[in-house]
C-alpha positions in Angstrom: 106.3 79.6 71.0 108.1 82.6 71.6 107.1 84.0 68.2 103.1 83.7 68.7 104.1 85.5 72.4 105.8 88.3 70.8 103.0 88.4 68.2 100.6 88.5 70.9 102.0 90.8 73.2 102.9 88.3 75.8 105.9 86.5 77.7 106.5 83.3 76.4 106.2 82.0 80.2 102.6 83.6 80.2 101.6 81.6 76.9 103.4 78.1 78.8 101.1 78.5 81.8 98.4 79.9 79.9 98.6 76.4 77.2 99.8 73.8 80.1 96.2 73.1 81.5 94.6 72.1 78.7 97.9 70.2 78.0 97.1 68.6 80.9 93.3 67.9 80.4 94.2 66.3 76.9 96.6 64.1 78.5 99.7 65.7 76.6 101.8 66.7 79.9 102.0 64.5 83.2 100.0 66.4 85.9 96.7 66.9 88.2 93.3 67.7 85.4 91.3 70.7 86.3 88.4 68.2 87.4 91.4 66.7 89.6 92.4 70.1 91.0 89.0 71.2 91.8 88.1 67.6 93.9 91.2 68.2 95.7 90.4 71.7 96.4 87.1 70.6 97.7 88.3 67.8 99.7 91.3 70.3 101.1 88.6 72.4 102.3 86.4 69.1 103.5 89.0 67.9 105.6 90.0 71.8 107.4 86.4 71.7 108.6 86.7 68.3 110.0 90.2 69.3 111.4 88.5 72.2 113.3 85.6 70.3 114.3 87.6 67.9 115.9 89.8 70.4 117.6 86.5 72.0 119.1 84.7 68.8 120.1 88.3 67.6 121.9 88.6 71.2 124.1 85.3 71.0 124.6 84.3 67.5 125.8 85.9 67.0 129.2 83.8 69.7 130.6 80.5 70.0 128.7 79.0 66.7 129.8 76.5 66.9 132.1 72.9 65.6 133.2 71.6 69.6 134.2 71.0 71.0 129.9 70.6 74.7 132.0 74.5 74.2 133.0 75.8 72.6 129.9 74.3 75.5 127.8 75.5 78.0 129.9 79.3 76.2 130.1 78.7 75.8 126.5 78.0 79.7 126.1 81.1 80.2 127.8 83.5 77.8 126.4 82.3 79.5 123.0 83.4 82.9 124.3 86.9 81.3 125.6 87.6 80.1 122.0 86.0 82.9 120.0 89.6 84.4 119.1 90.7 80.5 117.6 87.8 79.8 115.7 84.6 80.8 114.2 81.4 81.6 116.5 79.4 79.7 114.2 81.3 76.9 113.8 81.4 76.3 117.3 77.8 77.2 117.3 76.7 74.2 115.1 79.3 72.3 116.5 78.3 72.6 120.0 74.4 72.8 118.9 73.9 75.7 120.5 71.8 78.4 118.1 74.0 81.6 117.5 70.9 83.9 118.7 71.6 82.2 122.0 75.1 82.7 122.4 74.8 86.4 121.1 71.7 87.1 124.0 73.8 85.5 127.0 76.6 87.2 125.5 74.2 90.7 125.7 73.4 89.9 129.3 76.8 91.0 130.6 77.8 87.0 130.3 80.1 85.9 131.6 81.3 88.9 134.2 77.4 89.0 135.0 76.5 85.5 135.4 79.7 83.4 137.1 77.7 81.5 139.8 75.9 79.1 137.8 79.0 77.5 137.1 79.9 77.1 140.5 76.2 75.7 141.1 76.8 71.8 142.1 75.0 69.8 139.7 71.5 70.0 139.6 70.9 72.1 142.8 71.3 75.7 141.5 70.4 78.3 144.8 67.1 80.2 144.6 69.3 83.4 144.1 72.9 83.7 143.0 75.3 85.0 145.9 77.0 88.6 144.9 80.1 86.9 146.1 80.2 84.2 143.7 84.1 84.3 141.9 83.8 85.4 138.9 86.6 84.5 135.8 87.7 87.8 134.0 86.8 88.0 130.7 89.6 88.1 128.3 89.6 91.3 126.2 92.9 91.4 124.4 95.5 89.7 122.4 97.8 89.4 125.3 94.2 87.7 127.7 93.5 85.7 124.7 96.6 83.8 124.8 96.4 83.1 128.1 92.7 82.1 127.9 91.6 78.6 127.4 89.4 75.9 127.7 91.5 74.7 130.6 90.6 78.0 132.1 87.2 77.3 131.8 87.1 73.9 133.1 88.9 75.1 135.8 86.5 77.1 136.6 84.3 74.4 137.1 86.2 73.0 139.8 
């Protein structure tokens, strides 16, 4: 082996790992195949997705059940823009079933600085106007907010 390396122009180490694969798919060496690799790739990959998922849906569900659908999208909408910095807006999008679109137009509108009092709205009965006095939650704007920020801060909010 180290002849054909020199010969090639090679290390000997770069011809091993170059042969061992094929070694491997014929069954000569003990190992994974490349059929073998590429399944546990995918399923690697499978189960992160599932992982996050579940993370999201487990923040998420003590405070986004409710009976008013104009409330739960707006907690929703907010919850999303708690999280953004640990996961991905459109995971939590399709997650949530919320359409992106909608998350990026409340999010235009000033949300959440701009529209507090609908969470503070008792269920079902929003007021004909919001108050201007309504708390509002400061937005968390950098790495030092987004630590702090959470879902618990949310659902506190809700309180």
């Amino acid at each position: 082996m180290p002849q054909v390396a020199r010969e090639l122009g090679v290390s000997p180490q770069t011809l091993t790992n170059s042969i061992a694969p094929e070694r491997i798919d014929a069954g000569e060496l003990p190992g994974l195949t490349s059929d073998e690799r590429a399944r546990l790739r995918e399923l690697e990959r499978e189960n992160r997705i599932l992982r996050e998922e579940r993370e999201i849906l487990r923040k998420a569900a003590g405070f986004l059940a409710g009976d008013d659908e104009a409330r739960r999208v707006e907690v929703t909408h907010r919850f999303i823009d708690v999280e953004r910095r640990s996961h991905r807006i459109a995971t939590m999008c399709r997650v949530l079933r919320v359409s992106r679109s909608g998350f990026y137009a409340w999010q235009a509108r000033g949300a959440p600085s701009a529209r507090p009092a609908i969470l503070s709205w008792p269920r079902g009965s929003p007021p004909s106007t919001p108050s201007p006095t309504a708390p509002t939650a400061p937005r968390a704007c950098t790495p030092s907010c987004a630590q702090t920020a959470s879902a618990s801060a949310v659902a506190a909010s809700l309180a």
